[in-house]
Backbone bond lengths (Angstrom), bond angles and torsions (degrees), N, CA, C in turn:
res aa  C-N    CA-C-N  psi(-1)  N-CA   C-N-CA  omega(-1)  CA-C   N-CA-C  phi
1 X - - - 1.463 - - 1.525 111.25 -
2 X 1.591 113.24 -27.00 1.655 108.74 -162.85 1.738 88.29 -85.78
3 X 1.484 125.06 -26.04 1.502 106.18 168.62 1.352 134.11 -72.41
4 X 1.464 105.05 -13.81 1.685 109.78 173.14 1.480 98.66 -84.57
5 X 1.053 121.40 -37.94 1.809 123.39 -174.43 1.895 99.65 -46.71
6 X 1.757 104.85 -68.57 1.454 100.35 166.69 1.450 128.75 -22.22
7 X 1.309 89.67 -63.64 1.658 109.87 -164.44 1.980 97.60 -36.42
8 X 1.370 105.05 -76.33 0.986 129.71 -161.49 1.690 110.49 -65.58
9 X 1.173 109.24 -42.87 1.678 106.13 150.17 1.453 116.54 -31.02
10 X 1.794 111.11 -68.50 0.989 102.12 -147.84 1.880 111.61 -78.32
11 X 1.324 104.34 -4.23 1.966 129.33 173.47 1.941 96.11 -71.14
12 X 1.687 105.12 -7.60 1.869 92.24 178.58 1.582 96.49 74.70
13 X 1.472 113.99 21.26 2.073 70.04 161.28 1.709 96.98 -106.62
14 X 1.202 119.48 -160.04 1.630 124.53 -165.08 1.682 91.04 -110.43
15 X 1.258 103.56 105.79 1.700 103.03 158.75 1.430 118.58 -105.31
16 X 1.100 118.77 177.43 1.602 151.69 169.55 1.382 136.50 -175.82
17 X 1.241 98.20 164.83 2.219 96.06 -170.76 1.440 84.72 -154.88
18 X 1.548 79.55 -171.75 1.323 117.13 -166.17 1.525 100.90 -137.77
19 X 1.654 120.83 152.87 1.259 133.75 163.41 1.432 124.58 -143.84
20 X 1.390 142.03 157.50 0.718 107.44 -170.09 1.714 111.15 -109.38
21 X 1.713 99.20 6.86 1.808 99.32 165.82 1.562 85.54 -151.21
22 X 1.252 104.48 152.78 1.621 123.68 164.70 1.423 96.04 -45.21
23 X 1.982 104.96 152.88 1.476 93.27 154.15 1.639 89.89 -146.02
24 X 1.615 130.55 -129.16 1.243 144.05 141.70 1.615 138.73 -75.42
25 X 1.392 108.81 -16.06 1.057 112.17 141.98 1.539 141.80 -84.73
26 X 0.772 110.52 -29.76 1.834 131.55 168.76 1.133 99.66 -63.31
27 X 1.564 134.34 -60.80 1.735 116.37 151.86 0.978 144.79 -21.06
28 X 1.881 106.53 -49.60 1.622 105.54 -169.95 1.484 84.86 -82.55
29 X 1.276 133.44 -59.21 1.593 126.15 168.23 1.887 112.25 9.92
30 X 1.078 98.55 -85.32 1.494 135.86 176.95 1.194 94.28 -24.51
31 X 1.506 104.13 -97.90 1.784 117.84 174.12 1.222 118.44 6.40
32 X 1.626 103.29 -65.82 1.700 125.93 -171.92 1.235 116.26 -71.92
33 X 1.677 115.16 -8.78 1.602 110.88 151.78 1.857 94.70 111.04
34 X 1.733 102.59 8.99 1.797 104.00 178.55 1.156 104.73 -104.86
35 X 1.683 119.81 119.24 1.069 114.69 157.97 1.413 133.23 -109.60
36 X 1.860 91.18 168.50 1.111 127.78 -133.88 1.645 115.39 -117.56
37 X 1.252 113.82 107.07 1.366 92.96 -178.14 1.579 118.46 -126.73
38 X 1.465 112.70 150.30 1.491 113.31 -138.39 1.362 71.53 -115.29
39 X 1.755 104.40 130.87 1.564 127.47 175.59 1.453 108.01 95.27
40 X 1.037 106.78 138.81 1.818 116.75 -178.69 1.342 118.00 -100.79
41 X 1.371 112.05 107.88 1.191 136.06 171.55 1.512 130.46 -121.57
42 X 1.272 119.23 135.74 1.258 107.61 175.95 1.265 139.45 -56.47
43 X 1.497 111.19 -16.51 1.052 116.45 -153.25 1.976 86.11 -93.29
44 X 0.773 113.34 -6.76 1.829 120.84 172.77 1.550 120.58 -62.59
45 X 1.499 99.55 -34.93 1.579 102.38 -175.81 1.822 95.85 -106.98
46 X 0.848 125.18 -0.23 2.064 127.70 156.69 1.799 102.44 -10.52
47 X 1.299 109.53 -68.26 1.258 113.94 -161.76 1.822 112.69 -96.64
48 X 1.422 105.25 -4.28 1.358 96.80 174.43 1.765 121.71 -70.23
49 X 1.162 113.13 161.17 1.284 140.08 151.11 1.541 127.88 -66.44
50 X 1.197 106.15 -66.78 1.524 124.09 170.59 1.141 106.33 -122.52
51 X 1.840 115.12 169.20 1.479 130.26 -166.95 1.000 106.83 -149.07
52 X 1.272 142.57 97.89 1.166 144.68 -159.74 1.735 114.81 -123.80
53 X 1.427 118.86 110.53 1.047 121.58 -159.20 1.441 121.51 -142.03
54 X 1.219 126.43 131.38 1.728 134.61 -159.52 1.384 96.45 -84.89
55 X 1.613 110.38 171.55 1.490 138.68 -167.24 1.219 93.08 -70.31
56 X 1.505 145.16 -9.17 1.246 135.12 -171.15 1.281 106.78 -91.84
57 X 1.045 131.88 -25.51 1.524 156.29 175.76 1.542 106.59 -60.05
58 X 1.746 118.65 90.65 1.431 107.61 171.60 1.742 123.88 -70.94
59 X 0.902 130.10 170.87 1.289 138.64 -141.16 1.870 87.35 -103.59
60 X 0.669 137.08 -11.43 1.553 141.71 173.08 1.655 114.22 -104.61
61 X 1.376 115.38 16.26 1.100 126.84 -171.94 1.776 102.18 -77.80
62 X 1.393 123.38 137.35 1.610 113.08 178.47 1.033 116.48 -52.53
63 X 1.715 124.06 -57.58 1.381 132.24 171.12 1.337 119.71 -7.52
64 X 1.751 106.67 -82.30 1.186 147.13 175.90 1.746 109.96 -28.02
65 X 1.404 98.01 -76.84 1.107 114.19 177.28 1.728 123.62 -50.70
66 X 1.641 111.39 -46.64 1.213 123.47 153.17 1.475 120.11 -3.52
67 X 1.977 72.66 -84.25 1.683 89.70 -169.62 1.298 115.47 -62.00
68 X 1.506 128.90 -38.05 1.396 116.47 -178.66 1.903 108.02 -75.61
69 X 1.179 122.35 28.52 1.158 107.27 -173.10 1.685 91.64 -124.78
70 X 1.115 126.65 -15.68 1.293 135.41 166.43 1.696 121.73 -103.30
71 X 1.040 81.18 37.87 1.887 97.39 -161.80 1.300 137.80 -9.75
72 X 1.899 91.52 79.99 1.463 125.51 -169.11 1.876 93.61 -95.50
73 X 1.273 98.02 136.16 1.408 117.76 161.35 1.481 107.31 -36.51
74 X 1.191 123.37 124.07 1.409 133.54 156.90 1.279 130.79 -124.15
75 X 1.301 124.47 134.75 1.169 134.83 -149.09 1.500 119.57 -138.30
76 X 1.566 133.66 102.48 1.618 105.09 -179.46 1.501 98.44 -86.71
77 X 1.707 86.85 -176.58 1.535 89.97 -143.65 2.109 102.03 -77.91
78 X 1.479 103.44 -7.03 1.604 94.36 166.41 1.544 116.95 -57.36
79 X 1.604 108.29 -40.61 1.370 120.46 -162.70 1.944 94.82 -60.06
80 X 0.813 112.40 -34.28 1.803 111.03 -148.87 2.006 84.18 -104.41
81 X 1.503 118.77 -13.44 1.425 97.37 165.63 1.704 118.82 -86.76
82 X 1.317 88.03 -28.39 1.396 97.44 178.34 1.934 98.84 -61.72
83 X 0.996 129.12 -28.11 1.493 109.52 166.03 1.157 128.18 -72.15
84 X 1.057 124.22 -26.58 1.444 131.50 160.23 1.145 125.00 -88.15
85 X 1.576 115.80 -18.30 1.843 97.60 146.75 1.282 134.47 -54.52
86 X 1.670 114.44 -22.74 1.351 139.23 -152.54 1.781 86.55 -41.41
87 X 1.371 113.57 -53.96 1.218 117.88 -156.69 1.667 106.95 -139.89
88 X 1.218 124.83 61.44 1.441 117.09 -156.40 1.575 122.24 -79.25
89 X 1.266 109.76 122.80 1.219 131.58 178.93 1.477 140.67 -64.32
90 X 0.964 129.50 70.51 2.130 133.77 -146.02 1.350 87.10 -117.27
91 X 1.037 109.66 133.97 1.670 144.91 -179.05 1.721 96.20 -113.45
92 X 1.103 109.82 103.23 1.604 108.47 168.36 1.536 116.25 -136.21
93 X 1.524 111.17 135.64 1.616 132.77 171.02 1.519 90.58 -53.14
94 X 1.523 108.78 113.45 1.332 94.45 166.80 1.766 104.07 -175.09
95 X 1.129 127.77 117.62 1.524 135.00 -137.13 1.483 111.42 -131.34
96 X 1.490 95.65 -43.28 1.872 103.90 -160.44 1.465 100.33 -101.84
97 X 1.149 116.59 175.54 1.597 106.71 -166.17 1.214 111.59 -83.06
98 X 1.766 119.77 -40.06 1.596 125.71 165.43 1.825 111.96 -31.94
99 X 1.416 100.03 -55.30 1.455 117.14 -178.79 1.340 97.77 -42.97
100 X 1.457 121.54 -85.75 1.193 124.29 -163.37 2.092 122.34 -54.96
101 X 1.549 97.85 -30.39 1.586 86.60 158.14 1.211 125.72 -85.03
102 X 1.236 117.54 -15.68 1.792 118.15 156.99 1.521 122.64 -42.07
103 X 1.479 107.12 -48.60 1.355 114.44 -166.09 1.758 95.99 -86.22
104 X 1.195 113.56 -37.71 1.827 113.29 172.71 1.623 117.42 -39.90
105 X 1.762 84.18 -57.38 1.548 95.90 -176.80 1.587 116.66 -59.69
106 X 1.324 126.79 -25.50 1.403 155.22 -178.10 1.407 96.33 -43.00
107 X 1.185 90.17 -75.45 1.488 126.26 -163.09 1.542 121.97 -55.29
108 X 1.729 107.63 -47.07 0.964 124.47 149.56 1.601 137.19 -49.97
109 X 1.271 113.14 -22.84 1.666 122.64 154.58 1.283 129.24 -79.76
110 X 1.313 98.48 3.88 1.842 103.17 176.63 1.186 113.63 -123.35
111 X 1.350 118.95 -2.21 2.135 102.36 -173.51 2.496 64.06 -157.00
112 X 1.695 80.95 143.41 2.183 118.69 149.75 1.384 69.97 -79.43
113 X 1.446 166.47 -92.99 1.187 121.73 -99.94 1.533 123.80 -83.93
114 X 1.402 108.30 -147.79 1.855 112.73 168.23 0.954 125.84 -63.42
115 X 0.972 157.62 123.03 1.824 150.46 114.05 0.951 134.63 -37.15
116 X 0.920 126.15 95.17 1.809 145.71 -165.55 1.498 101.44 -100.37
117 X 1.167 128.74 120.43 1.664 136.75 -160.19 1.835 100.45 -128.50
118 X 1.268 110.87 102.10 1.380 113.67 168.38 1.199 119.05 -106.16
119 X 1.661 114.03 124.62 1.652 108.20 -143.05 1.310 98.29 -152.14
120 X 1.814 106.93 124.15 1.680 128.97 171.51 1.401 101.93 -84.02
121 X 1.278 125.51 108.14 1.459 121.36 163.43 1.449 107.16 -62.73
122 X 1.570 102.25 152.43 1.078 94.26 171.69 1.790 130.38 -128.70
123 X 1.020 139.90 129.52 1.781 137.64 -105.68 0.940 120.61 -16.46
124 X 1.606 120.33 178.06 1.147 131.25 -179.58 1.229 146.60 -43.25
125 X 1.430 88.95 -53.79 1.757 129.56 156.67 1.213 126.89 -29.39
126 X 1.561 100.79 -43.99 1.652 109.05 176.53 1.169 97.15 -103.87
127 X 1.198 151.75 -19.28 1.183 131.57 172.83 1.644 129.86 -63.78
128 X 1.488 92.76 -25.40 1.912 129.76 -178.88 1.991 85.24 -81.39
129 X 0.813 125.29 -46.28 1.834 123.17 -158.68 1.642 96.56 -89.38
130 X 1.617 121.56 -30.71 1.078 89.16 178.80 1.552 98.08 -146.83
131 X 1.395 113.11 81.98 1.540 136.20 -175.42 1.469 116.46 -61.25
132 X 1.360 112.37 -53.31 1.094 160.04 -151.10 1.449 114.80 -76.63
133 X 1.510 102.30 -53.69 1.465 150.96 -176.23 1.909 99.60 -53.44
134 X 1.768 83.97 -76.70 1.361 96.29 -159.26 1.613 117.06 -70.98
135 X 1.752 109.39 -18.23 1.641 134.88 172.93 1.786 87.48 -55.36
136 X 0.805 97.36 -41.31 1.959 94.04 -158.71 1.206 94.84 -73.76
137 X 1.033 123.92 -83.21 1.890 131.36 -170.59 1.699 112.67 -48.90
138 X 1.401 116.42 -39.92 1.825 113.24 174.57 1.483 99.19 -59.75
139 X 1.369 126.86 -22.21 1.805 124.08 -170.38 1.385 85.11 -68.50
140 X 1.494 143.46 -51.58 1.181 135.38 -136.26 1.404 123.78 -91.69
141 X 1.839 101.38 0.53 1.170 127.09 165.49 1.769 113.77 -67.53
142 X 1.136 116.78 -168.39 1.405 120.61 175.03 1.474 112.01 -120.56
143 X 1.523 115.07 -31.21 1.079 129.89 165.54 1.103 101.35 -145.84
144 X 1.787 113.38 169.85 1.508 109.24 177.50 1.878 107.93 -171.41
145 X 1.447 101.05 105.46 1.623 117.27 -179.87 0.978 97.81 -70.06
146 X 1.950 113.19 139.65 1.488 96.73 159.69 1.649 115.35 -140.19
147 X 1.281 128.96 126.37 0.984 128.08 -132.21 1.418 98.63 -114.54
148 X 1.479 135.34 170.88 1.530 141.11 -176.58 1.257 111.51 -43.17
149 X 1.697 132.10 120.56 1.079 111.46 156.65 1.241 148.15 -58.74
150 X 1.336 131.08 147.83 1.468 127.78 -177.77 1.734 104.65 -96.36
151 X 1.445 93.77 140.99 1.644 135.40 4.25 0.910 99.23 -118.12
152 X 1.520 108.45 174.28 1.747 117.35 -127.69 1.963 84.77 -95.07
153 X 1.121 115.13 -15.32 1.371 109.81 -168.61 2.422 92.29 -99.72
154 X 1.101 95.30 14.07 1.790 84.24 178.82 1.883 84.27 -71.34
155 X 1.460 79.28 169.70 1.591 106.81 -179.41 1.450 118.36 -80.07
156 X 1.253 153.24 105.40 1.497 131.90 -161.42 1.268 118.19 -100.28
157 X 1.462 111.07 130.45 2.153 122.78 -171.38 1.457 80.24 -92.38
158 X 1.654 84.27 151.49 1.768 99.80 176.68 1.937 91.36 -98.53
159 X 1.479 84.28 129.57 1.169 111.41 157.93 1.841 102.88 111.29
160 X 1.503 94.98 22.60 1.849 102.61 173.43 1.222 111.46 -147.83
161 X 1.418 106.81 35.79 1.864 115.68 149.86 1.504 119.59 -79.80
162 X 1.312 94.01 157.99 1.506 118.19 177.33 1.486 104.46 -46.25
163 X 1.437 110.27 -40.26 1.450 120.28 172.51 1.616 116.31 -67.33
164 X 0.745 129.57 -13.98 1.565 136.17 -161.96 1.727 98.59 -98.19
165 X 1.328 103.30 -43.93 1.802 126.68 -172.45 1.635 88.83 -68.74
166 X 1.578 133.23 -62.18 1.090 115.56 179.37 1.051 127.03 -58.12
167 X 1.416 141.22 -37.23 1.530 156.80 -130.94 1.803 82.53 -99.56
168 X 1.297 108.30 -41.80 1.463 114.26 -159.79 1.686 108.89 -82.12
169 X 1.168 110.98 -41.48 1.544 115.41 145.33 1.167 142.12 -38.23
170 X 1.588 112.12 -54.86 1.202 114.37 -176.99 1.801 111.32 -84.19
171 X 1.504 109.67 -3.23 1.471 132.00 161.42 1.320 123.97 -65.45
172 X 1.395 118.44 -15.49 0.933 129.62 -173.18 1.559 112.23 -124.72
173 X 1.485 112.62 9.90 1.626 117.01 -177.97 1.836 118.11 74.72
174 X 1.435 96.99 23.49 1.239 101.55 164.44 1.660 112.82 -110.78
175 X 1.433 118.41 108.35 1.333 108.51 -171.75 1.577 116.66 -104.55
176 X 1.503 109.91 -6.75 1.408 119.47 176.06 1.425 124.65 -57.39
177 X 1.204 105.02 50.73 1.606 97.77 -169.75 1.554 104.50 -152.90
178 X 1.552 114.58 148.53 1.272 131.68 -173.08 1.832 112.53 -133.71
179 X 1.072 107.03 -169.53 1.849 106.13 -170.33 1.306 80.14 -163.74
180 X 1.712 115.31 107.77 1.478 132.19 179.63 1.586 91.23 -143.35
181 X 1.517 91.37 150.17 1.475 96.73 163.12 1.569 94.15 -145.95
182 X 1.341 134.02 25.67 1.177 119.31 174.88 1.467 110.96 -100.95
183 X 1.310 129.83 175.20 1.442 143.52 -176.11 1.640 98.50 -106.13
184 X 1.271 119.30 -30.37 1.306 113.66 -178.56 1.852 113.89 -79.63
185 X 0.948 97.00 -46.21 1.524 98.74 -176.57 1.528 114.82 -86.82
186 X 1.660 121.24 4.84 1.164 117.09 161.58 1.227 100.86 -93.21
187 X 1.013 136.45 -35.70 1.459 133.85 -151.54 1.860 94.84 -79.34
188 X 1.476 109.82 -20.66 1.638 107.33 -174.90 1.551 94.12 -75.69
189 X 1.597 103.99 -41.92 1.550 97.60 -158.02 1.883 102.23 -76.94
190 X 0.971 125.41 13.29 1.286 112.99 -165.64 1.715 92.41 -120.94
191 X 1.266 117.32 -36.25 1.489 121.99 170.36 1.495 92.23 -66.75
192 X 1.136 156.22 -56.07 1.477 155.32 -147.07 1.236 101.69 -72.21
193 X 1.589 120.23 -58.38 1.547 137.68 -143.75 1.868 99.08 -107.51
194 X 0.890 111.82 -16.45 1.351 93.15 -161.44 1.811 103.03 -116.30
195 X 1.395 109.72 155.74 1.688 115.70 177.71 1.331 110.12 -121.05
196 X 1.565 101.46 -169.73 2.131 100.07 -179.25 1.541 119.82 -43.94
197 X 1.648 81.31 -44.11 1.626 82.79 -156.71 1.518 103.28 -99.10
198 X 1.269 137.28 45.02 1.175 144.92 -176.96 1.857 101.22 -114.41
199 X 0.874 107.99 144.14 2.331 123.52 165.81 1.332 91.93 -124.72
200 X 1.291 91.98 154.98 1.308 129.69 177.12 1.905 104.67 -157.08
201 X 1.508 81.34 122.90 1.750 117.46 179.34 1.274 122.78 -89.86
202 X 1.412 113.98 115.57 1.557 97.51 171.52 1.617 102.58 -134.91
203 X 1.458 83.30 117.64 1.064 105.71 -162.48 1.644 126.94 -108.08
204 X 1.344 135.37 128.74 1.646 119.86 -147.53 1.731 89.95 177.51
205 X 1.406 82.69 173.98 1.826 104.78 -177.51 1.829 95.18 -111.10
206 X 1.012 123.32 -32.89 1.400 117.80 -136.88 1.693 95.23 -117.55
207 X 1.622 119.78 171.19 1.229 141.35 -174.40 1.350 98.28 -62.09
208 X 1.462 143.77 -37.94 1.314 127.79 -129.48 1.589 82.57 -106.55
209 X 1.507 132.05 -11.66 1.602 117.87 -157.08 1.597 95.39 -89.95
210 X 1.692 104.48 -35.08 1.516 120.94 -175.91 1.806 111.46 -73.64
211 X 1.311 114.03 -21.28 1.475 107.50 170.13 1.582 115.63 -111.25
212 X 1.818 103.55 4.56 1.559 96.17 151.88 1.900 110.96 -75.71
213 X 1.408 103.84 -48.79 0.998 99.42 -162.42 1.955 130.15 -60.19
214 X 1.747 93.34 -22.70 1.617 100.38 159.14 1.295 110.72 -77.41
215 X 1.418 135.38 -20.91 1.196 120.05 176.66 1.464 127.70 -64.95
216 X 1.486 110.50 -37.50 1.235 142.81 170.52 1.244 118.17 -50.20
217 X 1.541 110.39 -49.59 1.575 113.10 -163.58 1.808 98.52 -92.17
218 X 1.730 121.15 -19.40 1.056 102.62 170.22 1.822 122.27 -78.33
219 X 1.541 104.32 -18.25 1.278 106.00 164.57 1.537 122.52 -62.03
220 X 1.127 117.30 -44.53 1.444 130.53 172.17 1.512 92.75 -34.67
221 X 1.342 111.34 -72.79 1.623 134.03 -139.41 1.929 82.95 -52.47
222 X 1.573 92.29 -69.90 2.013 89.34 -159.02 1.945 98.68 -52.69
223 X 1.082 129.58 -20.11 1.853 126.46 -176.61 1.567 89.60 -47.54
224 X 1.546 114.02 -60.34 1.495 139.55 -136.61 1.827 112.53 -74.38
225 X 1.856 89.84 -31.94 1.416 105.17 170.37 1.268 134.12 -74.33
């Protein structure tokens, strides 16, 4: 529960819970500015919207009961992952080409569906050392964004742009691929293009892939509301 709490924090909507003892998660909770209140009371879910609550949660619980007695949305906590599987969002360190079919292959053991790979190369250098590399493994995607390399101040060789990676793709009969760096127009294409059982990777070394990808998922979030 304290990782869906994150999740959804970090998408900007307003969460809170309940526990019924402090632990280490309810801390880092805290930290991040969600509060938390230890012991179950009704008077905790007053201001909620939704109520979202795990198998541990007996059915005579005040909370629980509360909310369905003021007829607040309730949700266990499969119901409210299954919304955020709809289209799931993974931010991963991941640079070298091994890396990036590691995390493919990953990915690929958890959903039949698509894999959608949104991906910060990272400098030039490696893009020039392993051209070849990364042409092979982006095919093995289903689709595949590819966004500015990092960092934005590397030096750029002609013939190891983002542009070069597409041109070279779609040379090879891979046409699933775009060159975005916005949060707005991914977040359309990923609400448009993508279903339950579909992931989507965004995948990078650098700051800008990790604050597309919260940007993104909070855009998602207000579409969804």
């Amino acid at each position: 529960m304290s990782a869906i709490a994150e999740i959804l924090h970090n998408s900007n909507y307003k969460v809170q819970g309940s526990d019924a003892q402090s632990n280490d998660n309810i801390n880092k909770l805290q930290k991040l500015g969600i509060e938390v209140y230890i012991g179950h009371n009704a008077n905790n879910i007053s201001q909620a919207q939704i109520v979202v609550h795990s198998s541990a949660i007996e059915s005579d619980n005040v909370e629980l009961i509360a909310a369905k007695n003021n007829n607040k949305t309730v949700l266990h906590r499969s119901d409210i992952l299954a919304e955020i599987m709809k289209a799931v969002k993974l931010v991963n360190y991941a640079h070298h080409p091994n890396e990036i079919y590691a995390t493919l292959t990953a990915a690929r053991s958890i959903t039949k569906g698509k894999v959608i790979g949104i991906i910060e190369p990272l400098r030039f250098a490696r893009i020039r050392n392993f051209f070849d590399e990364f042409i092979r493994i982006f095919m093995m995607f289903d689709y595949v964004i590819l966004t500015p390399v990092h960092p934005p101040e590397d030096k750029p060789i002609p013939g190891c742009g983002i542009d070069d990676i597409q041109k070279a793709l779609i040379s090879n009969g891979f046409n699933n691929t775009k060159i975005m760096n916005d949060a707005l127009l991914i977040s359309h294409f990923i609400s448009d293009s993508t279903s339950p059982s579909d992931i989507v990777l965004f995948i990078g070394a650098g700051s800008n892939i990790a604050k597309l990808a919260k940007e993104t998922a909070a855009l998602i979030a207000e579409v969804k509301v």
